[in-house]
C-alpha positions in Angstrom: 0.0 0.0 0.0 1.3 3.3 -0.7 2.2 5.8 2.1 0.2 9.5 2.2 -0.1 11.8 5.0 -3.9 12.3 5.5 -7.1 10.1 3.9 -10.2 11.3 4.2 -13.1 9.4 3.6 -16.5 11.5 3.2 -19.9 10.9 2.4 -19.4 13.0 0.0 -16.8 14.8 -1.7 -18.0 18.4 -3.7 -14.7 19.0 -5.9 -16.7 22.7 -7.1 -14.9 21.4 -10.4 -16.4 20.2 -13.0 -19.1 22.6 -11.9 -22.3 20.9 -10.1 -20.0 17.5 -9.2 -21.3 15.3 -6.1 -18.9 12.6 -5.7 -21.0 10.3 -2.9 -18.6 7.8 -1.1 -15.0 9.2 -2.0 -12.0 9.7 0.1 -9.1 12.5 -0.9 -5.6 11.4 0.1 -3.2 14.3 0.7 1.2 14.2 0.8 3.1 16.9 1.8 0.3 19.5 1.4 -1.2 18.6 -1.8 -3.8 16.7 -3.0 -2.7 13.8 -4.9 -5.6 11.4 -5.6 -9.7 11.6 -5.1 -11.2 8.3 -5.7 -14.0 5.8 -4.4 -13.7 5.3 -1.0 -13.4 1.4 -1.6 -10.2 1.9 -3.8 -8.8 4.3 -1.0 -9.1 1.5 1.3 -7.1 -0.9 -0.6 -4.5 1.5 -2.0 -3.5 4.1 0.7 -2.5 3.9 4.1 -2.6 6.7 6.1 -0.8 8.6 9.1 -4.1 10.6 9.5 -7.0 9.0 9.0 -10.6 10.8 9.4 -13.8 9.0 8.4 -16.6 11.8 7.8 -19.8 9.5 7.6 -22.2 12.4 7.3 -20.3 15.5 6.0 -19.3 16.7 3.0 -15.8 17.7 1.9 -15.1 21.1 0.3 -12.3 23.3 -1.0 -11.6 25.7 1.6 -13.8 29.1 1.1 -12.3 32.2 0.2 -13.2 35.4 1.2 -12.4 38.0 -1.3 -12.8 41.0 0.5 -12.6 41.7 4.2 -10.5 44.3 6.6 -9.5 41.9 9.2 -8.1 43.5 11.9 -11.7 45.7 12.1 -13.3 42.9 14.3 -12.4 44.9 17.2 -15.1 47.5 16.0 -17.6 44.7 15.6 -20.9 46.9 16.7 -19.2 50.0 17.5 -21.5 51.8 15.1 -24.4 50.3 13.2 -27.4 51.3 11.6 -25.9 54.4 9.5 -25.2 55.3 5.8 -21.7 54.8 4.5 -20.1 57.8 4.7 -21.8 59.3 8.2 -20.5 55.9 9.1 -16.9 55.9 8.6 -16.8 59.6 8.7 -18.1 60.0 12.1 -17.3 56.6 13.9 -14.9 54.3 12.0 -11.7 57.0 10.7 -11.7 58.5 14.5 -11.7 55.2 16.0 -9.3 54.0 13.8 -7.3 57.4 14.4 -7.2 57.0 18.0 -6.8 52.9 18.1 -4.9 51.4 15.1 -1.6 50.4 15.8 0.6 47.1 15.4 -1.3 45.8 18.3 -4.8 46.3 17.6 -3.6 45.0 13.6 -1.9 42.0 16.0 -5.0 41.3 17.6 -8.0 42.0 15.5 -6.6 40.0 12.8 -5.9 37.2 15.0 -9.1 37.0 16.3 -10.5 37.6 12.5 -8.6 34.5 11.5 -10.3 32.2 14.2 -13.8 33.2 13.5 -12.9 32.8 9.6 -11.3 29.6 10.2 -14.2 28.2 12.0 -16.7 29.4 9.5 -14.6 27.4 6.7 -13.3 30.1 5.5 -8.8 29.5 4.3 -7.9 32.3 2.3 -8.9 36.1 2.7 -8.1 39.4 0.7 -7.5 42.0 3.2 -7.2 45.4 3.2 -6.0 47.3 6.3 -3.1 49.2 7.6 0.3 47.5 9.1 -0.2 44.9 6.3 3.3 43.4 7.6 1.8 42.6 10.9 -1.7 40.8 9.5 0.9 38.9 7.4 2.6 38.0 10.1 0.4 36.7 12.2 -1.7 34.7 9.3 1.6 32.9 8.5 1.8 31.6 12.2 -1.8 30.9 12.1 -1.2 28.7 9.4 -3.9 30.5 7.2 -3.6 31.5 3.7 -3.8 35.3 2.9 -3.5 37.6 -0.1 -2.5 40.8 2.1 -3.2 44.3 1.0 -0.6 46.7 0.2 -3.0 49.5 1.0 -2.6 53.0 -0.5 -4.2 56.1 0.9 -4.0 59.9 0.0 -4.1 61.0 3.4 -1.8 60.0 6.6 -2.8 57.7 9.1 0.0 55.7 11.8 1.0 53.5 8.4 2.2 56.2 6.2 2.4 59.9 5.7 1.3 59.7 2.0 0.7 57.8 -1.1 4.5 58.0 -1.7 5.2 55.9 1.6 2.1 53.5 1.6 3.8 52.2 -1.5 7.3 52.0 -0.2 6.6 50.5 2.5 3.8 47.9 1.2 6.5 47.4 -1.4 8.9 46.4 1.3 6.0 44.4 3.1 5.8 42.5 -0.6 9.6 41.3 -0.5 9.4 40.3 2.8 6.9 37.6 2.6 7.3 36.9 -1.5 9.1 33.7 -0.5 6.3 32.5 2.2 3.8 30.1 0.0 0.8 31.2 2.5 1.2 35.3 1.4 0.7 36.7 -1.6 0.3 40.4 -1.9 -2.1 42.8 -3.4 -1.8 46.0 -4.3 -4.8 48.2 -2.4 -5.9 51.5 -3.1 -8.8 52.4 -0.7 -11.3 53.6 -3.6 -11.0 56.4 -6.1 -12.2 59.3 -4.0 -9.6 58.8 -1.7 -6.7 57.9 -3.8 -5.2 60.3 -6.3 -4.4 59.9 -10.5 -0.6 59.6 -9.8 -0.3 57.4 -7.3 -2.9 55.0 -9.1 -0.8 55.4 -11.9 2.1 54.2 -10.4 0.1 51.1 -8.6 -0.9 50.1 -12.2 3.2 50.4 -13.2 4.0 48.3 -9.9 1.3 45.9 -10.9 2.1 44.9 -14.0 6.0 44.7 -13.0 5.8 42.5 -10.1 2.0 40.8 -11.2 0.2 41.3 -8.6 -3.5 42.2 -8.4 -5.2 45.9 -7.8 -7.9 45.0 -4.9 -10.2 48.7 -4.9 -13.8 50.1 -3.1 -15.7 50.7 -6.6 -19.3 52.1 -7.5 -19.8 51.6 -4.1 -23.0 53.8 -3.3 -24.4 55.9 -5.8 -23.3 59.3 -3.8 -19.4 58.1 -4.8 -20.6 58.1 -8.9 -22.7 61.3 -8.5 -19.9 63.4 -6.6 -17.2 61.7 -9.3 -19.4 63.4 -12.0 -19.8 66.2 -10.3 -15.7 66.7 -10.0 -14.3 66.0 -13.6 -17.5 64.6 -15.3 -16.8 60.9 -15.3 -17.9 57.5 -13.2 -15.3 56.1 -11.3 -14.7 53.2 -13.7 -14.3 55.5 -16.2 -11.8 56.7 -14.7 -9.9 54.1 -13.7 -10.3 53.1 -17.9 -8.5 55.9 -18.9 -5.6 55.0 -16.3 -5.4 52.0 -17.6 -6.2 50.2 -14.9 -9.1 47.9 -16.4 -7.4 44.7 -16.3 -7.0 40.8 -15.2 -5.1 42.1 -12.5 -8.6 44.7 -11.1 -10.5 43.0 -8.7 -13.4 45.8 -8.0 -15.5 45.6 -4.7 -19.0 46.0 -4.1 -19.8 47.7 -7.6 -23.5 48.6 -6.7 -23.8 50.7 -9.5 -23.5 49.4 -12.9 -24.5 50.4 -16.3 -24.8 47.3 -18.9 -22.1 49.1 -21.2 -20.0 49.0 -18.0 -20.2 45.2 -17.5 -19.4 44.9 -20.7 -16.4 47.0 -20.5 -15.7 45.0 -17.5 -16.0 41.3 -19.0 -13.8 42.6 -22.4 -11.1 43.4 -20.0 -11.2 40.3 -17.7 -11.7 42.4 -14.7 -13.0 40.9 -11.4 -16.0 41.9 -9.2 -16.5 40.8 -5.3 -19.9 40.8 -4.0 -20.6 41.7 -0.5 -24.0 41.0 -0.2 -24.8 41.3 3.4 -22.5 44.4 4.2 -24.2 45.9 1.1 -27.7 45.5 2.5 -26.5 46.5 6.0 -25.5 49.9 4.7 -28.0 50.4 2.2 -25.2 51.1 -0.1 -27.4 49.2 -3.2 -27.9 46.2 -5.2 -25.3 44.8 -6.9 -26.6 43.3 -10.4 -25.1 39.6 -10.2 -26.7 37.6 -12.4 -26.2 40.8 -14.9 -22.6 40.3 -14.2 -22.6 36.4 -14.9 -23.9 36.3 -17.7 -21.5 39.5 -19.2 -19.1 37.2 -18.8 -17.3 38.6 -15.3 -15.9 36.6 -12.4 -17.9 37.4 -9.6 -16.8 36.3 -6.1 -18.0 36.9 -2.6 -16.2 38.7 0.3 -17.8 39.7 3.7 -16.3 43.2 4.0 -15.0 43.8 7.6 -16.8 42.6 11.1 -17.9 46.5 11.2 -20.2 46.6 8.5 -21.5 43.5 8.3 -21.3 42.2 11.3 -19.1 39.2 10.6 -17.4 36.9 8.5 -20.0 34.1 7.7 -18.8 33.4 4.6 -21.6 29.9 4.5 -24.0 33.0 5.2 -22.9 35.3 2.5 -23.1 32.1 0.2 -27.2 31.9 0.8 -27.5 36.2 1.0 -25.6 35.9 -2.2 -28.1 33.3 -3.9 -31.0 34.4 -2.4 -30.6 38.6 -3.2 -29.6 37.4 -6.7 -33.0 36.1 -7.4 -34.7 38.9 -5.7 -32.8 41.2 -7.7 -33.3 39.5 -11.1 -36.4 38.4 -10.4 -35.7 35.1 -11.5 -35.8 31.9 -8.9 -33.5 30.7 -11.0 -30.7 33.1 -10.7 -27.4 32.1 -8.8 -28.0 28.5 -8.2 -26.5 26.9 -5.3 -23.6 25.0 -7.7 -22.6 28.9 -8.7 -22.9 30.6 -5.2 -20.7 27.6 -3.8 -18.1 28.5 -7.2 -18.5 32.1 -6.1 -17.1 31.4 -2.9 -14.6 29.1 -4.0 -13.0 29.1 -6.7 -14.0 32.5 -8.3 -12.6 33.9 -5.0 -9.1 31.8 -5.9 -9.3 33.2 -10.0 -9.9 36.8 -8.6 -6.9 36.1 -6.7 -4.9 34.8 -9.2 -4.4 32.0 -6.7 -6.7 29.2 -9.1 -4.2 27.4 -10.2 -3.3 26.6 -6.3 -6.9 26.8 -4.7 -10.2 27.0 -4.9 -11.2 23.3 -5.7 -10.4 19.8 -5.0 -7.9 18.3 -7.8 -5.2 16.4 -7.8 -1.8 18.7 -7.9 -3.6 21.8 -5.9 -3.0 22.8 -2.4 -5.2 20.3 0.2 -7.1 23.5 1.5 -10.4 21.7 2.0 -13.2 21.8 4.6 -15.5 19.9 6.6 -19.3 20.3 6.9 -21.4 18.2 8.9 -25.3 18.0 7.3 -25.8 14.6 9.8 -27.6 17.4 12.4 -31.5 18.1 12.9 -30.7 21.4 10.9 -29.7 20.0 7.7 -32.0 16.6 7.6 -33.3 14.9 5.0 -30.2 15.5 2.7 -31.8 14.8 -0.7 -29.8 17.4 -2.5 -26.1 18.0 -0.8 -25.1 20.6 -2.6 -28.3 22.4 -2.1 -27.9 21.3 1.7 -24.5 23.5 1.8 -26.1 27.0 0.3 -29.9 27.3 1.6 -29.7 25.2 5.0 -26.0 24.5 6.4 -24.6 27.2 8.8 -20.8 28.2 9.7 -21.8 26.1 13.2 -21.9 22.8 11.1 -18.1 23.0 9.7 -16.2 20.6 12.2 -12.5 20.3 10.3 -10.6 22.6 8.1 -7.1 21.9 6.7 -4.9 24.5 5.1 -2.2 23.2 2.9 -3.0 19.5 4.2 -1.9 21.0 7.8 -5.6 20.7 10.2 -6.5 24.0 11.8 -9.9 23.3 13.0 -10.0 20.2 14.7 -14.3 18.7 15.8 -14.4 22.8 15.8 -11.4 23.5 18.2 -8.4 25.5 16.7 -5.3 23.9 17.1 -2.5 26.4 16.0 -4.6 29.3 18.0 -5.6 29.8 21.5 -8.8 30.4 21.8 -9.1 31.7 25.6 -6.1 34.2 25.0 -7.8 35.8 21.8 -11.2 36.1 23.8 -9.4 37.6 27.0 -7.1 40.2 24.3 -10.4 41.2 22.6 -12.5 41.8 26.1 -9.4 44.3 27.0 -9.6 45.7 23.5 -13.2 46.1 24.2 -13.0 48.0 27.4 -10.7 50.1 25.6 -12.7 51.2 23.0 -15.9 51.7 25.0 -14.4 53.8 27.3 -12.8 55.9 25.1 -16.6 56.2 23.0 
């Protein structure tokens, strides 16, 4: 028999590729981080033998979710402000918190405790964008998780950087750093286009292309940010960002509530991306983005969650069903973002968005074992007629029991093994006492 590292046997196996696939009774067998076989269960029995062995009798196995767009370290503002338009919002609560708070330390922490919530929501890779980028690198890397960490770029100082000229320094210095780590990949991140000037977006675009990374960006956010961006030079935000040249592969565009059709198709001829925050979008009343419009133009959709301050978490099995279920509202088609798509959305869209899909994003042989566990044995989830179905419209983040990043388990029957749970709750209560006083 030959040798592998981990064989897991499920009830079934959900690969996400070929698109729709239920593979009842298979195992996946895993060496040194990879997946290297998915067959019948029955074959796996009498051809591998295994130094970790799980039988999931009642669960199904998926690739490991990614959430495309989040600010990670903001779950330490989880409820400071809620009910409010965007802007009155961030204007009035979140920059003077952040003013007064953000550090390496809150970065340290808030990110830390991010990653165990994501972790046991299924979630294995996340797109941040937040200050002290070095630091939510750091501490995903010890954590185990995967991360594509924003280099974010800002007109205006805050404790990062003094301008747009030092944001990209030093989040070009935060990009050599971790180039050789296979967990972090880097982003460039300009906050959105009213707060981030022509030239330094210019120069992003120059970086980009230079060191191929993507260009992770706030866009058509509400429909205030278009009508002030006419008002100023005449031209919607994406229109501007067109004429710098920064419609590409590389532009992976978040929230984009305000579309025209001639835009999505401007968007799908240049192979640009767009991540759909669903629940933070209702939250703030920011709009409706037009998903199934988008899908069937031809764009790569995924799904982030935004930051715990707007939304207020990082469900990501929850932003699957928002996802599926405001698509048909908004359509007006039952039909609209199926359960196979919303699940593709938050897999393996999330990893092409990336540029990570040739290592993530679905279970292959050759790709990263990044894969997740999710029980549908409970009273929630039975009967199981359709499991796929099962994952989207009735499965919560309380039924993922394992995840495994890299073929290394980091969510053990729900307990975190490379994080301690009781010292992230005990740093967050202090950060909370903080916070509230100073409110």
């Amino acid at each position: 028999m030959e040798s592998v590292d981990t064989l897991i046997h499920a009830r079934w196996v959900i690969p996400v590729r070929p698109p729709g696939a239920v593979l009842e009774h298979h195992a996946v067998a895993v060496r040194d981080g990879r997946i290297l076989a998915i067959l019948p269960s029955a074959e796996a029995e009498t051809r591998y033998r295994a130094e970790h062995l799980h039988r999931l009798t009642d669960h199904a196995l998926i690739p490991g979710l990614v959430n495309a767009h989040t600010h990670a370290a903001m779950t330490l503002l989880r409820g400071l402000a809620d009910d409010l338009p965007l802007m009155e919002w961030l204007e009035r609560h979140i920059w003077p918190a952040e003013s007064r708070w953000v550090g390496t330390d809150f970065v340290r922490d808030g990110t830390r405790l991010a990653i165990a919530e994501m972790l046991r929501g299924g979630t294995t890779c996340f797109n941040d964008m937040y200050f002290f980028p070095d630091v939510a690198a750091q501490v995903a890397s010890d954590a185990g998780m995967r991360a594509v960490i924003g280099l974010i770029v800002i007109d205006f100082p805050t404790a990062w950087a003094k301008d747009a000229d030092e944001y990209i320094h030093k989040g070009l210095e935060v990009h050599d750093r971790f180039r050789s780590n296979p967990l972090i990949h880097c982003a460039f991140a300009p906050h959105a286009p009213y707060t981030v000037s022509d030239a330094p977006l210019e120069r992003i675009r120059t970086y980009a292309e230079e060191l191929d990374l993507p260009i992770h960006i706030h866009l058509h956010e509400t429909s205030l940010e278009v009508t002030e961006a006419l008002e100023k030079d005449g031209r919607r935000p994406l229109q501007r960002l067109d004429e710098l040249g920064l419609l590409s592969p590389r532009l992976v565009a978040v929230h984009m509530t305000q579309l025209e059709k001639r835009e999505v198709e401007r968007l799908a001829l240049c192979g640009s991306h767009v991540v759909h925050c669903p629940e933070s979008n209702l939250k703030l009343a920011s709009g409706l983005c037009p998903v199934q419009a988008l899908l069937d133009g031809g764009v790569n959709v995924a799904l982030g969650t935004d930051g715990a301050a707007s939304n207020n978490d990082l469900d990501m099995p929850g932003e699957m069903r928002s996802a599926a279920l405001l698509a048909k509202a908004v359509a007006e088609q039952p039909a609209a973002l199926p359960a196979a798509k919303a699940l593709e959305m938050a897999t393996l869209n999330g990893a092409r968005a990336l540029g990570l899909d040739h290592e993530i994003g679905s279970l292959e042989p050759g790709k990263a074992a990044d894969m997740v566990a999710i029980d549908l044995g409970s009273i929630e989830t039975r009967p199981v007629y359709h499991p796929l179905s099962q994952l989207v419209y009735a499965a919560g983040r309380q039924h993922v029991t394992d995840v495994w990043v890299a073929g290394r388990q980091l969510l053990k029957k729900r307990n975190l093994t490379t994080l301690d749970e009781q010292v992230i709750l005990e740093e967050t209560a202090r950060w909370q006492d903080r916070i509230r006083i100073d409110a």
